[in-house]
N, C-alpha and C positions, 0 to 999 in steps of 0.2 A: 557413452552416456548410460548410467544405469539407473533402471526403472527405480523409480521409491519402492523404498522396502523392502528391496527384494535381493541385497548385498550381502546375507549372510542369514543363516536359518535360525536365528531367536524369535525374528517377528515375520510374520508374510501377511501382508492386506488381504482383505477378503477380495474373491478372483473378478466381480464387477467392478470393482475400482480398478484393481491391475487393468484391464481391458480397456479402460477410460483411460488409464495413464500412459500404454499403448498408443491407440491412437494419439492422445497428446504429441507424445515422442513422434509419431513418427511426420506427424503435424510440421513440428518441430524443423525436423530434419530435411522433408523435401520443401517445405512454404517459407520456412521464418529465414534458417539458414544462408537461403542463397543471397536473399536480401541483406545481412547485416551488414557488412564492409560499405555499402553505400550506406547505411542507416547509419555508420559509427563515423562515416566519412560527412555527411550531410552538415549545415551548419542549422536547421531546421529545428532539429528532436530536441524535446525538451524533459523536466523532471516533472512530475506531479500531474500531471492533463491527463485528460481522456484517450486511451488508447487509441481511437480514431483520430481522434484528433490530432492526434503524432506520426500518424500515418500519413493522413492527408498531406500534411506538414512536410514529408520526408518523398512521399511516394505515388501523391495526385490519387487522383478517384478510382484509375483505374485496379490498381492493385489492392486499394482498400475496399474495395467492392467486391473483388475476387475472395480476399481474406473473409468479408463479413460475411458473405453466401457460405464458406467453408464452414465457418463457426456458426450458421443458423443452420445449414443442413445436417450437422452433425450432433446438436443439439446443445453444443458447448456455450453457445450464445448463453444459454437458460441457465450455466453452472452456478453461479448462486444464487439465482430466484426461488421462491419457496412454492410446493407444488400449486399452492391455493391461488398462485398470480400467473400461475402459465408453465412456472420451474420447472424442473427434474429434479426436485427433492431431493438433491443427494444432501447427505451428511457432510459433517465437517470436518472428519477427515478425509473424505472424497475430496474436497475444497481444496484442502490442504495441499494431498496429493497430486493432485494433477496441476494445481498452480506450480509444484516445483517444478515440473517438466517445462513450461510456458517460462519460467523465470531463466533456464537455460542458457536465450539468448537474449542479446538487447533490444532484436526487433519486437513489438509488441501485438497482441492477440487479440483480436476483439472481441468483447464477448460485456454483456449489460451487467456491470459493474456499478451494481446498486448497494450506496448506504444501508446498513439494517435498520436504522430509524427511519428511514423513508417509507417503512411497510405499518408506520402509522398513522399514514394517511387515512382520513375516514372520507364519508360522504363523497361531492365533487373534489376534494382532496386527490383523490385518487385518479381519476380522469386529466386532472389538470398537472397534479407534478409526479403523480407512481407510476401510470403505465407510459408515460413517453420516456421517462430516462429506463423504464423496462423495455423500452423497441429500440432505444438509443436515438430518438427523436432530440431529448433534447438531456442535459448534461448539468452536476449539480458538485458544489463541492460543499465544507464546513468550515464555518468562522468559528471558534471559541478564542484564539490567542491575540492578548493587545498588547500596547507598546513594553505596559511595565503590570500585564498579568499574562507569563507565558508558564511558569513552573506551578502556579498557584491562583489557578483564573476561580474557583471562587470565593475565595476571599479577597481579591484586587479586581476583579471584572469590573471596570467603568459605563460599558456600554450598556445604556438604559431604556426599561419605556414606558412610556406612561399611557394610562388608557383614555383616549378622549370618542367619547362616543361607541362606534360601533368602528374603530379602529385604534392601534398603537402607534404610539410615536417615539421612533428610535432616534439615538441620538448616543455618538460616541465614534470610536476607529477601533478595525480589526488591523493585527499584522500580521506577517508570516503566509497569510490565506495560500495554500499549493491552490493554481487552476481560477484562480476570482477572475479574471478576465475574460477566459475561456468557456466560462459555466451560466448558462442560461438561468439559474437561479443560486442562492445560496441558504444554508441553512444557519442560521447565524441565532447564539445564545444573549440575551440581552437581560438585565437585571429587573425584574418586576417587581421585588419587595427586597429592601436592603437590608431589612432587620434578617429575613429568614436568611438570602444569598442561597446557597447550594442547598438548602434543607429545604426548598420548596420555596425560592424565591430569584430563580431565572428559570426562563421562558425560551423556548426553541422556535423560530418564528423561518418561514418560509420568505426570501425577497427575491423577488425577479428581475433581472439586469436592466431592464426599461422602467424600473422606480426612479424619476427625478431627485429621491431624495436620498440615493446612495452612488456614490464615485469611487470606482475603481482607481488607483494613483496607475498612471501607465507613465514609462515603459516596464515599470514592478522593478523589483530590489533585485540587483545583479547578484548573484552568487558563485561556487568554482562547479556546481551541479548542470551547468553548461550554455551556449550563447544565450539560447533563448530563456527570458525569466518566468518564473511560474510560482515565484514568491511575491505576493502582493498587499500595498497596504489601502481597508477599504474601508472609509468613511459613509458615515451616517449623518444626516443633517435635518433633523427634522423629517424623517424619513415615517410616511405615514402606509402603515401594513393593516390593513382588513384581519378584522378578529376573526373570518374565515381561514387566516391563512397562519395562523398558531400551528405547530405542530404539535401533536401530543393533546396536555392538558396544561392550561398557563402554571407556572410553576414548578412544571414537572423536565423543564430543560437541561436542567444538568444532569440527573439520572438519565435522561436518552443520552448527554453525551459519553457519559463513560461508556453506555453500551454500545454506542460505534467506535468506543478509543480500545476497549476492549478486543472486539475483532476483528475490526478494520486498520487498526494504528498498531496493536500490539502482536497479536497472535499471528494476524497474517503477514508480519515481517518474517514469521519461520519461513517459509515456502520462497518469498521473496528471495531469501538469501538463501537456503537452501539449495535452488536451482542455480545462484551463480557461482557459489562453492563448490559444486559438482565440475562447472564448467572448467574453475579455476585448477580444480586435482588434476580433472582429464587432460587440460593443457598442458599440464604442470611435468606429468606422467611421460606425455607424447614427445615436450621437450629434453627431457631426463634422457629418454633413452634414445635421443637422435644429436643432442648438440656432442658435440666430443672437444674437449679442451686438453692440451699437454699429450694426446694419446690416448685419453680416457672417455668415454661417455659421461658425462653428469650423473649418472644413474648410477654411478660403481663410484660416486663419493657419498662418505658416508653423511657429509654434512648436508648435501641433497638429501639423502634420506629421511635422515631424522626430520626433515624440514614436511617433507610430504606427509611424513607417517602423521605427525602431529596435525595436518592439513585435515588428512582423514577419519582420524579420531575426536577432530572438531564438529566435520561433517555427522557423523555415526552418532554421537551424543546431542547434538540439536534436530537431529531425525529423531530419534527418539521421545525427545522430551516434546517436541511441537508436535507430534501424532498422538501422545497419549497426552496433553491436552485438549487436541482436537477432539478425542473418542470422551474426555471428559466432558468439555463443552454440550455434546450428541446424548449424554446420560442426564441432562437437565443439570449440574452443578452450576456454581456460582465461579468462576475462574477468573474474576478482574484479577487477584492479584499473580495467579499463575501464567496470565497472561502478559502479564508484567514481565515475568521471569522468562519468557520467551521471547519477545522483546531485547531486554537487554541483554541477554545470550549470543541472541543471533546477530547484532549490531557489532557487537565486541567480537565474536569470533569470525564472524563473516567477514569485517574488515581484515584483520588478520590474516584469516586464509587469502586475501586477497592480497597482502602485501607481502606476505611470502612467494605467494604464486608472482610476483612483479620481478620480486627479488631472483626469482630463479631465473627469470628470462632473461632477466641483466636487460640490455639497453633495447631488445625487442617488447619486453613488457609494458614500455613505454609506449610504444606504438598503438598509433591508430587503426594499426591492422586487426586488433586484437580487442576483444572488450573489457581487458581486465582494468585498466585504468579508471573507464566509465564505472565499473560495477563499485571498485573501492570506494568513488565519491559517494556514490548511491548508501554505501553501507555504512560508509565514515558518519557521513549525514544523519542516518540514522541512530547516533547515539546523543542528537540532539534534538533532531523534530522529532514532533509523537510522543515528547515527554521524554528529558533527559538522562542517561544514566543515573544519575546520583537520587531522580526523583522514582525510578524502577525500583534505588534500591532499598529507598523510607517504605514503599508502599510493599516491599516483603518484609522489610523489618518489624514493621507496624503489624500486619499480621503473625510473624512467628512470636513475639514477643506476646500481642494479644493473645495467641494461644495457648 
């Protein structure tokens, strides 16, 4: 497993990230490691939930308690909280960084895995939904996509609300929601002025799972992302939310959501994939130069070769491009649409690396011993949720062209 960055002498992190991604690694290797084969073996884990909560799921309290002590005592718990809420301020290639390490394996890490829009909680706001899903008290996911607004939610966003009083009334369905069953509240966009729609006319509203007038559909929408579902579709009915519990400023909901699709949906799918493309070389690598077919190792054909070589010049160049976004993002730029391009970079090459890496194993790549099979779905997926390829590739075209 090799450290980010630090695979060839063009680029090298500055030496307190390396030391973070360090310990990560070696996190990694004595904690996550020995768990995975039952984690991949489990019928339990699921896609999209809260790291805990896929623990607990897979591994009871005991282990998950172990884990979380690890990750508060080392201060990784705080890895993306901002220093002003308790965080460690790192930057966002620090973010970056040390999530590939974590993305590794398939066991998962825990650590308060906070929305960035959730840090504009104001007043009681913040007592009531910022600092518990900052302790990991309690767990939150995002609605924007409906049955027939998922590439172009605002211009087709049906879900509405009307102001009556000193609260709103929602009214409409989400689909797709990763986590809506699982998350003590949800952060759900809802149409407040239909003339404006995304120019200042949907609202980002706070709803908490014990609202009577919101219904989760269980058992949620099966998928091949694994047993347990964690795609859900969740209705509104009349569903009445306290004008306390707006997030933001009424109006201003669809710009908060870009900037969680931004670096939560787009950018940080580099690290995501990052770390299982590393995983998938290393296997890929180990298996090369141990299986032997007709007299030969795998590793002394040349069509293995070329197969790797291309694995790793996939890796090399989405390392690249997702760290010098990240060091852009940390310069104050605007990076929706370069986040875009890392996004759909790493969906498309990640699944690839991973379907090479399957292909090499032949009929062990299949196996449950191995995580490659899991991580393909993972990345395959990704070139759908989070906003499609083809919709990655209008919003760079629209820029290069506007340029």
């Amino acid at each position: 497993m090799n450290t980010a960055g630090s695979t060839d002498g063009s680029f090298q992190l500055p030496e307190e990230i390396v030391e973070i991604c360090d310990l990560a690694k070696r996190i990694v290797q004595k904690e996550l490691m020995p768990l995975e084969q039952e984690f991949l073996l489990h019928p339990g884990h699921a896609f999209g939930i809260k790291e805990t909560t896929n623990l607990r799921r897979v591994f009871g309290d005991d282990i998950t308690e172990h884990l979380i002590k690890i990750s508060k005592d080392t201060g990784l718990w705080h890895l993306m909280v901002p220093e002003e809420h308790g965080g460690s301020g790192l930057s966002m290639l620090a973010q970056v960084a040390i999530l590939e390490q974590f993305n590794y394996t398939a066991v998962p890490f825990p650590f308060a895995n906070v929305g960035n829009i959730l840090y504009q909680c104001k007043g009681d706001q913040i007592d009531r939904f910022l600092t518990p899903v900052i302790e990991g008290d309690m767990t939150t996911c995002f609605a924007q996509t409906e049955p027939n607004a998922g590439s172009d939610p605002g211009g087709m966003m049906q879900t509405n609300a009307v102001k009556d009083g000193d609260h709103w009334v929602l009214n409409g369905t989400k689909m797709w929601i990763s986590g809506a069953a699982e998350s003590d509240m949800i952060m759900v966009q809802a149409v407040t002025d239909v003339e404006k729609r995304q120019r200042g006319g949907i609202t980002m509203f706070m709803v908490t799972k014990d609202n009577p007038g919101m219904q989760v559909e269980e058992p949620g929408i099966k998928t091949w992302l694994g047993p347990h579902a964690s795609q859900y579709i969740v209705n509104f009915d009349n569903c009445r939310v306290p004008e306390a519990d707006v997030l933001g400023e009424v109006g201003n909901g669809f710009r908060l959501a870009q900037r969680w699709l931004t670096i939560h949906d787009r950018l940080l799918r580099g690290p995501f994939a990052l770390g299982k493309m590393q995983r998938a070389l290393d296997l890929s690598i180990d298996w090369a130069k141990q299986r032997v077919t007709f007299g030969k190792p795998l590793a002394a054909r040349q069509a293995i070769q070329w197969q790797i070589v291309d694995m790793f010049i996939d890796l090399q160049a989405l390392r690249a491009l997702t760290y010098q976004m990240a060091a852009r993002a940390d310069a104050g730029e605007d990076i929706r649409t370069e986040a875009g391009m890392v996004k759909l970079t790493s969906m498309i090459w990640g699944a690839r690396t991973l379907d090479q890496a399957i292909q090499i194993h032949g009929a062990m790549g299949e196996s449950l011993e191995l995580p490659l099979t899991l991580f393909y779905r993972y990345l395959r997926h990704g070139q759908i949720g989070g906003g499609a390829n083809e919709i990655q590739r209008m919003l760079i075209a629209r820029k290069l062209l506007r340029d």
